[in-house]
Biopython code that builds the backbone (N, CA, C, O; Angstrom):
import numpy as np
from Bio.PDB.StructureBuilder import StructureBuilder

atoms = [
    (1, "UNK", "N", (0.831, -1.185, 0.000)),
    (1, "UNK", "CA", (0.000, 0.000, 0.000)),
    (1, "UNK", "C", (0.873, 1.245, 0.000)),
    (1, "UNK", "O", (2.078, 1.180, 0.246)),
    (2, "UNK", "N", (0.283, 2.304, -0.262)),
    (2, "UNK", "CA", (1.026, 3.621, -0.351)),
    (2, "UNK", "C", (0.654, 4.275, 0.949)),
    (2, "UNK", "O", (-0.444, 4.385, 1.494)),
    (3, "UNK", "N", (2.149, 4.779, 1.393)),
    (3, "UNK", "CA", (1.964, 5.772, 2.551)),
    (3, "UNK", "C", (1.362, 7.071, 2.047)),
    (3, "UNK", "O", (0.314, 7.265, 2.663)),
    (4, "UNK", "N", (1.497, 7.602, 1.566)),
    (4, "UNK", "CA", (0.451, 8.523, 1.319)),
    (4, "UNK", "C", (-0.698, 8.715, -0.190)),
    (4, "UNK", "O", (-0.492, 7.802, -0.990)),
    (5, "UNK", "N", (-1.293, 9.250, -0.440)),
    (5, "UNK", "CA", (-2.538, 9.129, -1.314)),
    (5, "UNK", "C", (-2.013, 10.595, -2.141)),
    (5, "UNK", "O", (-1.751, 11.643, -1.550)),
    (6, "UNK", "N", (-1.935, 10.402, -3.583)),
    (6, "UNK", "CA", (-1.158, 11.389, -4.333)),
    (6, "UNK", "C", (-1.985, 12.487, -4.215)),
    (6, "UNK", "O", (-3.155, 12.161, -4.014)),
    (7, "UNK", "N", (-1.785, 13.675, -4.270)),
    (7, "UNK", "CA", (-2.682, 15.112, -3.910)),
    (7, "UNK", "C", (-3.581, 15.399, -5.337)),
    (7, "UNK", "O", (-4.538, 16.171, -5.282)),
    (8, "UNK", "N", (-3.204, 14.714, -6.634)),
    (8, "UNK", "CA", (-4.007, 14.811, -7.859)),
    (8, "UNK", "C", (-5.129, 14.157, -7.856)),
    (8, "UNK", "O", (-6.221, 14.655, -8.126)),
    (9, "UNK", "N", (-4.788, 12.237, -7.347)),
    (9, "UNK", "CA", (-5.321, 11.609, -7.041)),
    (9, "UNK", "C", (-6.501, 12.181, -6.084)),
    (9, "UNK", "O", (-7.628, 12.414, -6.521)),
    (10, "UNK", "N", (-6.116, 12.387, -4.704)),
    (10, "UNK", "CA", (-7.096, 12.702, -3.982)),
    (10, "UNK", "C", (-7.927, 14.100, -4.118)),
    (10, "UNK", "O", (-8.946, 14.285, -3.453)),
    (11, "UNK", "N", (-7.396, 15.106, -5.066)),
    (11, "UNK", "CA", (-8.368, 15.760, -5.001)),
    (11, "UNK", "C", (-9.461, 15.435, -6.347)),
    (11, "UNK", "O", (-10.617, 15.336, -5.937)),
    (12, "UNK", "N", (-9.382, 15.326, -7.246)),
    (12, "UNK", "CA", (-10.068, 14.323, -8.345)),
    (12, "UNK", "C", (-11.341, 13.493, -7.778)),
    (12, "UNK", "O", (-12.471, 13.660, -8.239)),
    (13, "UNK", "N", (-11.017, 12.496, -6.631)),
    (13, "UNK", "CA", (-11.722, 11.432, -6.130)),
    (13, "UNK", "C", (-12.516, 12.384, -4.998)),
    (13, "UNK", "O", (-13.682, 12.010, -4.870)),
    (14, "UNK", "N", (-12.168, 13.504, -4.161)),
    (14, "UNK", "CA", (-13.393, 14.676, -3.279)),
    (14, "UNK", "C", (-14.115, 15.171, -4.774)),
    (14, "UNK", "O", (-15.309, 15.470, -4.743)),
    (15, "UNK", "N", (-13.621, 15.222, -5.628)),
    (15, "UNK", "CA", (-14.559, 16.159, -6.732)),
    (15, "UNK", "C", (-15.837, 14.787, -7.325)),
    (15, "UNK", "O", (-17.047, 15.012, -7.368)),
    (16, "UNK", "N", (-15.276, 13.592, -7.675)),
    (16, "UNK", "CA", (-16.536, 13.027, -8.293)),
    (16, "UNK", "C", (-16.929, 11.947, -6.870)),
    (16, "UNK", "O", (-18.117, 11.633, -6.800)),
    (17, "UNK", "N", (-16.214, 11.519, -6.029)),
    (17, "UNK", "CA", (-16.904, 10.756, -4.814)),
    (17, "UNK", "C", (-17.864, 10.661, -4.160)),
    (17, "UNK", "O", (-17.548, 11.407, -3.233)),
    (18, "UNK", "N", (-18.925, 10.267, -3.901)),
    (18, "UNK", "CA", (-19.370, 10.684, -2.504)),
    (18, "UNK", "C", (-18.796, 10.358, -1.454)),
    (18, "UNK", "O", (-19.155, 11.006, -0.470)),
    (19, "UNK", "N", (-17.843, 9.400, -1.250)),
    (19, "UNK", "CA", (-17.720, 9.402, -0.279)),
    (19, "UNK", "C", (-16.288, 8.343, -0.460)),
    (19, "UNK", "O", (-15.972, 7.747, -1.490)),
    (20, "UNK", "N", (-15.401, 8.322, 1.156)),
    (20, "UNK", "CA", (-14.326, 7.540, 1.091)),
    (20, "UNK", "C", (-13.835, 6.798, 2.409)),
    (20, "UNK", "O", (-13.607, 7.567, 3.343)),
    (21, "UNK", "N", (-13.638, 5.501, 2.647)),
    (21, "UNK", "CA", (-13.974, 4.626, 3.647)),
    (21, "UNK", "C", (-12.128, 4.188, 3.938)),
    (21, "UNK", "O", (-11.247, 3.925, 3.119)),
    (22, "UNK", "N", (-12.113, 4.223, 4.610)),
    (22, "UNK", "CA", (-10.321, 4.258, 5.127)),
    (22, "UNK", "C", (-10.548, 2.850, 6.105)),
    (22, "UNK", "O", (-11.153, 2.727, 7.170)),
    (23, "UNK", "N", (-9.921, 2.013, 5.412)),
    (23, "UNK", "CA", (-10.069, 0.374, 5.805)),
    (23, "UNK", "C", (-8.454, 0.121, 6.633)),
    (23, "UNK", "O", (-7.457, -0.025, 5.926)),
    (24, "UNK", "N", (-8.380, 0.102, 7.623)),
    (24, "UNK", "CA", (-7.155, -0.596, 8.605)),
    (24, "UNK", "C", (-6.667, -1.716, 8.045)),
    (24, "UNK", "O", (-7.350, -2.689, 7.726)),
    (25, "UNK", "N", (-4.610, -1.527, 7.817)),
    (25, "UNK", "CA", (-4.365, -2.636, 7.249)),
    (25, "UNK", "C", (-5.013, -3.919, 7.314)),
    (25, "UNK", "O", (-5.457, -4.657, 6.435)),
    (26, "UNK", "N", (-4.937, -4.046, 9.125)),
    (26, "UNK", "CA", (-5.151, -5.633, 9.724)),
    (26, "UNK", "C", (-6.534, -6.104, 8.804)),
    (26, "UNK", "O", (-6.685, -7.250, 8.382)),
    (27, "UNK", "N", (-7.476, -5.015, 8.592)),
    (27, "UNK", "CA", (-8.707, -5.560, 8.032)),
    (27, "UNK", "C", (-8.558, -6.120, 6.736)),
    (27, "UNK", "O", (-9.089, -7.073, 6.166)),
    (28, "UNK", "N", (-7.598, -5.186, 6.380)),
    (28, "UNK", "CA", (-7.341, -5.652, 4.762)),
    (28, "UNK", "C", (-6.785, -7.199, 4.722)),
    (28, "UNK", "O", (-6.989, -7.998, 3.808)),
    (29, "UNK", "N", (-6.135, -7.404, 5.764)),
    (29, "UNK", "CA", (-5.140, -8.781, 5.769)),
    (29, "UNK", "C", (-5.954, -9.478, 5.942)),
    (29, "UNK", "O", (-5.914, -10.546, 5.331)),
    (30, "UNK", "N", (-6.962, -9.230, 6.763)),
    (30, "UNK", "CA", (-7.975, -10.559, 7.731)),
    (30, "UNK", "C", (-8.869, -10.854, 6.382)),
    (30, "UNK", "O", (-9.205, -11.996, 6.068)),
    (31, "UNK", "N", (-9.164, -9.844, 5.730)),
    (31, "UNK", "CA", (-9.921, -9.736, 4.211)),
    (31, "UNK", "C", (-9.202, -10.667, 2.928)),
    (31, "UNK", "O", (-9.835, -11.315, 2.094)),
    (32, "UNK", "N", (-8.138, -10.577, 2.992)),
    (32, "UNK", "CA", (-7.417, -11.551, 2.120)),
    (32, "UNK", "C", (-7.244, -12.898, 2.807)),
    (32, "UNK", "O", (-6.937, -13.762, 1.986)),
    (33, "UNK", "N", (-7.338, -13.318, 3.965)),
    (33, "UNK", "CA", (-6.911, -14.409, 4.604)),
    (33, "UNK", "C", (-8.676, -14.960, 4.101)),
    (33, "UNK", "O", (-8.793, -15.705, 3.128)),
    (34, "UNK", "N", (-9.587, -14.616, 4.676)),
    (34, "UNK", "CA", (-11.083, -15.397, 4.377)),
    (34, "UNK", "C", (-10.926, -15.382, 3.251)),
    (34, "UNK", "O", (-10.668, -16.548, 2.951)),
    (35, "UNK", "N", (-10.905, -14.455, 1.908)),
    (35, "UNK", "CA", (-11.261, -14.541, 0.960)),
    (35, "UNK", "C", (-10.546, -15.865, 0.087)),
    (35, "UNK", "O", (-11.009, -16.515, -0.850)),
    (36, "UNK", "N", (-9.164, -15.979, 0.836)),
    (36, "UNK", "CA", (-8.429, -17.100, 0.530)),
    (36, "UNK", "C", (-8.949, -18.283, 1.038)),
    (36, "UNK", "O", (-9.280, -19.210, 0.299)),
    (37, "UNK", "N", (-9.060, -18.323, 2.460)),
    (37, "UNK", "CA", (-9.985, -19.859, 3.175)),
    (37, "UNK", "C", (-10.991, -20.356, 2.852)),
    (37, "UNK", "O", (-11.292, -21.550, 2.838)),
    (38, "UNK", "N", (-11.832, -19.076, 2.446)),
    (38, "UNK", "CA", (-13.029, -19.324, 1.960)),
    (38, "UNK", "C", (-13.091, -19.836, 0.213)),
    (38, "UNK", "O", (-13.430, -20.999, -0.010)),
    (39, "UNK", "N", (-12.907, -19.339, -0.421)),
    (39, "UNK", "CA", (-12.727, -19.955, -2.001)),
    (39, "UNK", "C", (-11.254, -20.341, -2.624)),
    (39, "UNK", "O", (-11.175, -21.156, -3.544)),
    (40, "UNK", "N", (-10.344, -19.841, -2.185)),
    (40, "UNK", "CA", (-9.348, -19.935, -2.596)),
    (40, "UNK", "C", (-8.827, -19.235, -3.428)),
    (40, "UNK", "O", (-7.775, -19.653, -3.912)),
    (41, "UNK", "N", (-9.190, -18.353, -3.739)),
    (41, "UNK", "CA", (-8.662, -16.858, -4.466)),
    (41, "UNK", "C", (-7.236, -15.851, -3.543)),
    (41, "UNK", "O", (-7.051, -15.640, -2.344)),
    (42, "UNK", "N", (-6.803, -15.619, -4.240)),
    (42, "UNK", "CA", (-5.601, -14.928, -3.621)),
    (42, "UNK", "C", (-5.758, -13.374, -4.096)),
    (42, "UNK", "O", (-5.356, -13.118, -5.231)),
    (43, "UNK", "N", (-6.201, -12.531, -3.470)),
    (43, "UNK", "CA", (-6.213, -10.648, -3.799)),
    (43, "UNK", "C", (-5.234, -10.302, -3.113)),
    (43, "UNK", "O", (-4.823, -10.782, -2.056)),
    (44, "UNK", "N", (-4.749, -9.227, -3.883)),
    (44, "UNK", "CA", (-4.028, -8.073, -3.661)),
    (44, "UNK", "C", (-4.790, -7.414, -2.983)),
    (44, "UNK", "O", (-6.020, -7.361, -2.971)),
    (45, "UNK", "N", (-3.730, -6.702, -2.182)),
    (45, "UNK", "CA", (-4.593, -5.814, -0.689)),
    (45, "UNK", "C", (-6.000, -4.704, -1.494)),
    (45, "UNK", "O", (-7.174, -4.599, -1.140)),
    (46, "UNK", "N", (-5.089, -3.861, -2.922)),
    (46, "UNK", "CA", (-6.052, -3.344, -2.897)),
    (46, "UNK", "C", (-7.498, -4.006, -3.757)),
    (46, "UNK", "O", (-8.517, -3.461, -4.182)),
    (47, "UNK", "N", (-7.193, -4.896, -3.761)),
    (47, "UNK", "CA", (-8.497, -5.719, -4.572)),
    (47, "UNK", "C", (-9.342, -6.078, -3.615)),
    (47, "UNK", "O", (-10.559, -5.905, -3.679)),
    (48, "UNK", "N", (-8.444, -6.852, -2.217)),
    (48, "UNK", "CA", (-9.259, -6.824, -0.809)),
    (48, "UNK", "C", (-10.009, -5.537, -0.501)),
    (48, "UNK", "O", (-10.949, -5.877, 0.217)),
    (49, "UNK", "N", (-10.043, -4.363, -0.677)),
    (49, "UNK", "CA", (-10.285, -3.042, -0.225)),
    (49, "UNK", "C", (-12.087, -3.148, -0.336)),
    (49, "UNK", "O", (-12.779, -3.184, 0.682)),
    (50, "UNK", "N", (-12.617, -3.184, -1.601)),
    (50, "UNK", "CA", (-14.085, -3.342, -1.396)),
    (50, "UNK", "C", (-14.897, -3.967, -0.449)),
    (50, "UNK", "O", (-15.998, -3.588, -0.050)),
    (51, "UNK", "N", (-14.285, -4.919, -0.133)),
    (51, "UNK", "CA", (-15.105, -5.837, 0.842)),
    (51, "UNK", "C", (-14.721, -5.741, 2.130)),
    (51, "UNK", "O", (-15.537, -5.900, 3.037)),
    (52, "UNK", "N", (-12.803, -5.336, 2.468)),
    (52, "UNK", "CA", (-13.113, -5.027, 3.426)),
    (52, "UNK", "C", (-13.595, -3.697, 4.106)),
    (52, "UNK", "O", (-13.594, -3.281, 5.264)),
    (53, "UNK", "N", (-13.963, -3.263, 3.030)),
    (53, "UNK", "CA", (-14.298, -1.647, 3.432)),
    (53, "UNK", "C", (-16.424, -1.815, 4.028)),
    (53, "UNK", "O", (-17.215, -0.957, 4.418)),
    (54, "UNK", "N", (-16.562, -3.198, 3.815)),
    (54, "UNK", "CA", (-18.025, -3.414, 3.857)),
    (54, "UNK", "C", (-18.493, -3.179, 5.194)),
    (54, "UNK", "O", (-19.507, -2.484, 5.262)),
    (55, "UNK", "N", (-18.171, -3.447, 5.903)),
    (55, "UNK", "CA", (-17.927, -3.262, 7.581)),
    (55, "UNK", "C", (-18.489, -2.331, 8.159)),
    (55, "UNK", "O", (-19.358, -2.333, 9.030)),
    (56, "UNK", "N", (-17.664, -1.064, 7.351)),
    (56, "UNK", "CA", (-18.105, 0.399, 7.681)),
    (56, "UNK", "C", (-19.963, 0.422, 7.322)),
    (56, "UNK", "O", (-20.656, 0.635, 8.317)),
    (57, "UNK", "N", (-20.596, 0.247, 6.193)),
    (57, "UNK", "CA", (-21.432, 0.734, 5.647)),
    (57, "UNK", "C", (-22.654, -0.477, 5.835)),
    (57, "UNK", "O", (-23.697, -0.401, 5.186)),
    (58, "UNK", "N", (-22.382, -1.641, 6.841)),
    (58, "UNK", "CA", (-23.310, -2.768, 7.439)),
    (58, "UNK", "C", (-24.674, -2.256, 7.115)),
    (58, "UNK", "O", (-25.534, -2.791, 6.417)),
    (59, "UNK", "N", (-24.729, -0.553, 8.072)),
    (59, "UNK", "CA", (-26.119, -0.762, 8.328)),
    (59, "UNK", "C", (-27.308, 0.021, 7.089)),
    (59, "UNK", "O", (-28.531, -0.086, 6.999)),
    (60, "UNK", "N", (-26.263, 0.836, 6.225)),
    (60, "UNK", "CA", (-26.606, 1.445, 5.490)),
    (60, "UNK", "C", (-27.114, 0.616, 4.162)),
    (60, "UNK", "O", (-27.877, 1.011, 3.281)),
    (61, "UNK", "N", (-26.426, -0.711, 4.297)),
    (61, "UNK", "CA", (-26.453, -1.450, 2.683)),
    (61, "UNK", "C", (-27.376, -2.532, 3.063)),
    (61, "UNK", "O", (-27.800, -3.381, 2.279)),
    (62, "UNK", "N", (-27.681, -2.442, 4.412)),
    (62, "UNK", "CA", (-28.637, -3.928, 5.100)),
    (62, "UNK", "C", (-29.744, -3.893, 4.089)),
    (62, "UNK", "O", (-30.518, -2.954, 3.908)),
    (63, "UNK", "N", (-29.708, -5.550, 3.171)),
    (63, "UNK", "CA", (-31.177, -5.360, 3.152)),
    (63, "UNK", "C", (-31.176, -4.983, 1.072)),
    (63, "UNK", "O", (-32.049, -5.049, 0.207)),
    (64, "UNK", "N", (-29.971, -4.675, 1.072)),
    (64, "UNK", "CA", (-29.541, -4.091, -0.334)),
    (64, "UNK", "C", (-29.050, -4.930, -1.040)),
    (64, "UNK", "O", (-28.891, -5.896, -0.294)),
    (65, "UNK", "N", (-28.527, -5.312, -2.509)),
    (65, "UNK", "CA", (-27.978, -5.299, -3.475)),
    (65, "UNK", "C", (-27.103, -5.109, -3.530)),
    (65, "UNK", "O", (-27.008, -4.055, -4.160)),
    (66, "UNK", "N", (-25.305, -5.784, -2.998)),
    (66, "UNK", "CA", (-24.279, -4.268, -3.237)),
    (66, "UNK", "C", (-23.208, -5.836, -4.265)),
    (66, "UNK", "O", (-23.217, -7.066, -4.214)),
    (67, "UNK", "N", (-22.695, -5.114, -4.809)),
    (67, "UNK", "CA", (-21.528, -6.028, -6.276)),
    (67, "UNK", "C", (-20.398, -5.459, -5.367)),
    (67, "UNK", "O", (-20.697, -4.357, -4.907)),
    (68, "UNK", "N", (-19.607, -5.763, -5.124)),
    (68, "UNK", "CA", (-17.597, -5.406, -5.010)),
    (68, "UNK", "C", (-17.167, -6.413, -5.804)),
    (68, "UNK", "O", (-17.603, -7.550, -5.984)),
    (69, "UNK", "N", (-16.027, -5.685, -6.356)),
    (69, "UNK", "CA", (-15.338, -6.068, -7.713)),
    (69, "UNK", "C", (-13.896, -6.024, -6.700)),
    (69, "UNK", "O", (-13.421, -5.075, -6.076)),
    (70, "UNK", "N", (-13.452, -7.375, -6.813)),
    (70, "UNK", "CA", (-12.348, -7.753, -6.198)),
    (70, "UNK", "C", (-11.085, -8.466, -6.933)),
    (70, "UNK", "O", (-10.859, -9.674, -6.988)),
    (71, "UNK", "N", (-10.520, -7.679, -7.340)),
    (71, "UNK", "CA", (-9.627, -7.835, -8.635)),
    (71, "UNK", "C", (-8.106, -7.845, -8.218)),
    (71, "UNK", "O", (-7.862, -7.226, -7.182)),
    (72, "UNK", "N", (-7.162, -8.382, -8.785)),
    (72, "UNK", "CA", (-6.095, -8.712, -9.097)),
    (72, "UNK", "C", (-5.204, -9.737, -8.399)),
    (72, "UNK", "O", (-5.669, -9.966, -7.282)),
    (73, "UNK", "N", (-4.404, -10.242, -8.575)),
    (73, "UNK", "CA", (-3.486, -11.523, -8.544)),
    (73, "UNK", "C", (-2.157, -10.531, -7.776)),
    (73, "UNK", "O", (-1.301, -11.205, -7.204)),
    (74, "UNK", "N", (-2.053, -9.675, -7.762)),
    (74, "UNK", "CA", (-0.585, -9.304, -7.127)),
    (74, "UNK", "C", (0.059, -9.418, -5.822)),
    (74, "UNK", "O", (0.374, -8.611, -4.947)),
    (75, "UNK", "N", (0.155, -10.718, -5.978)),
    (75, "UNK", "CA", (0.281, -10.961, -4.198)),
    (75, "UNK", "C", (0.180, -12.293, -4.409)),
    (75, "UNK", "O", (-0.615, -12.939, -5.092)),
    (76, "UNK", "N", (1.241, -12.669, -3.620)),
    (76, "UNK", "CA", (2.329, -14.360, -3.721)),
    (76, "UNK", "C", (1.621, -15.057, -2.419)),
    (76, "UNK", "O", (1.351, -14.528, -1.341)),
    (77, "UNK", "N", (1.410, -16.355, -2.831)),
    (77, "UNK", "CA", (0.977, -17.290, -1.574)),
    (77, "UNK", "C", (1.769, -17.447, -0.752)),
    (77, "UNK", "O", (1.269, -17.528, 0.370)),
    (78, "UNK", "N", (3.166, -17.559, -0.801)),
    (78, "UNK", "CA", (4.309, -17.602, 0.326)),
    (78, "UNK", "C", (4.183, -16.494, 1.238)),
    (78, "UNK", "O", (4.679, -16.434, 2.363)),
    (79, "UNK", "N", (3.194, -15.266, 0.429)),
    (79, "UNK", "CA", (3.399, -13.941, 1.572)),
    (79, "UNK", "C", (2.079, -14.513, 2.837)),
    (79, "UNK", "O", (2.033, -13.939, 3.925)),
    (80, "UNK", "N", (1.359, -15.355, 2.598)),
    (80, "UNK", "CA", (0.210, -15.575, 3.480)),
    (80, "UNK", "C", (0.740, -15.977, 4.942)),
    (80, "UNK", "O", (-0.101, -16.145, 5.825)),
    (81, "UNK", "N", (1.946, -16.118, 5.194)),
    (81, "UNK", "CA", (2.014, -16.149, 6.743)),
    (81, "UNK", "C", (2.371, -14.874, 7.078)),
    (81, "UNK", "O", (2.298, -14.643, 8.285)),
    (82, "UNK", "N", (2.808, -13.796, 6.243)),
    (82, "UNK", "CA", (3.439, -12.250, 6.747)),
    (82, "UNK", "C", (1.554, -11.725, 6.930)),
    (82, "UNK", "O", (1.117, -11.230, 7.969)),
    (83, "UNK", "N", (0.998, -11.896, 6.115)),
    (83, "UNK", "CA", (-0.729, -11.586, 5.909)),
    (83, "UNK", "C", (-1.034, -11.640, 7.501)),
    (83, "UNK", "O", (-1.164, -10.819, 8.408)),
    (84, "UNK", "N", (-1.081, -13.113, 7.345)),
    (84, "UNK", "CA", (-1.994, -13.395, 8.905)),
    (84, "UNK", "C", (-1.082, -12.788, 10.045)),
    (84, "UNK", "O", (-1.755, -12.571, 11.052)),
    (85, "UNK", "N", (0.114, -12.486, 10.172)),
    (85, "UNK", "CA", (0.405, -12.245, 11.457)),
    (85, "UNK", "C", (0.062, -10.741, 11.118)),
    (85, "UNK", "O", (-0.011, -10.126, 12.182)),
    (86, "UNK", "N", (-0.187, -9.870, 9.974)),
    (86, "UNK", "CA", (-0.328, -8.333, 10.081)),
    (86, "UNK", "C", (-2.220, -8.427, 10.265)),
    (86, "UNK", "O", (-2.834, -7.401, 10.557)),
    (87, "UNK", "N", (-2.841, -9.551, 10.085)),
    (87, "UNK", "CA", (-4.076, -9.217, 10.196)),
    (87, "UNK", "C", (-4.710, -9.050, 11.523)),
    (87, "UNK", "O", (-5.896, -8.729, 11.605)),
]
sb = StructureBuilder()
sb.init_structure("model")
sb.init_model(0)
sb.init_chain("A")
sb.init_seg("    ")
for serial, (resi, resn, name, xyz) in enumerate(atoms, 1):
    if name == "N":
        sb.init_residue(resn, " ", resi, " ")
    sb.init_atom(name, np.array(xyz, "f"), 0.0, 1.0, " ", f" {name:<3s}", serial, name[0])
structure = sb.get_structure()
């Protein structure tokens, strides 16, 4: 992940956003660890980001329809014990 969020980037994303959900590494890790136990798919943290960002917005989406698009391969199965101990 990037320590900081580029200033083009982020002002671009306040102009068309509504809104922006700031997901804690560990969540992101604990997010790739199920998503792995559970089907066996391996995401990249930021591909983990949709879902684990779901958390935040429980009570708002209860009851709803919601798609997360959980995309990319960049991220090695050997890294899954550094994962779980940061999750």
């Amino acid at each position: 992940s990037v320590k900081r969020v580029g200033d083009l980037t982020y002002r671009i994303c306040r102009e068309v956003l509504d809104g922006i959900a700031v997901v804690p590494e560990g969540k992101v890790c604990s997010t790739i660890l199920q998503v792995y136990n559970d089907s066996a798919i391996v995401l990249e943290p930021a591909g983990a980001l949709p879902l684990a960002a779901l958390d935040a917005y429980r009570e708002e989406i209860c009851g709803k329809t919601v798609v997360c698009i959980l995309s990319g391969s960049n991220n090695d199965i050997a890294r899954m014990q550094e994962i779980k101990e940061r999750s």
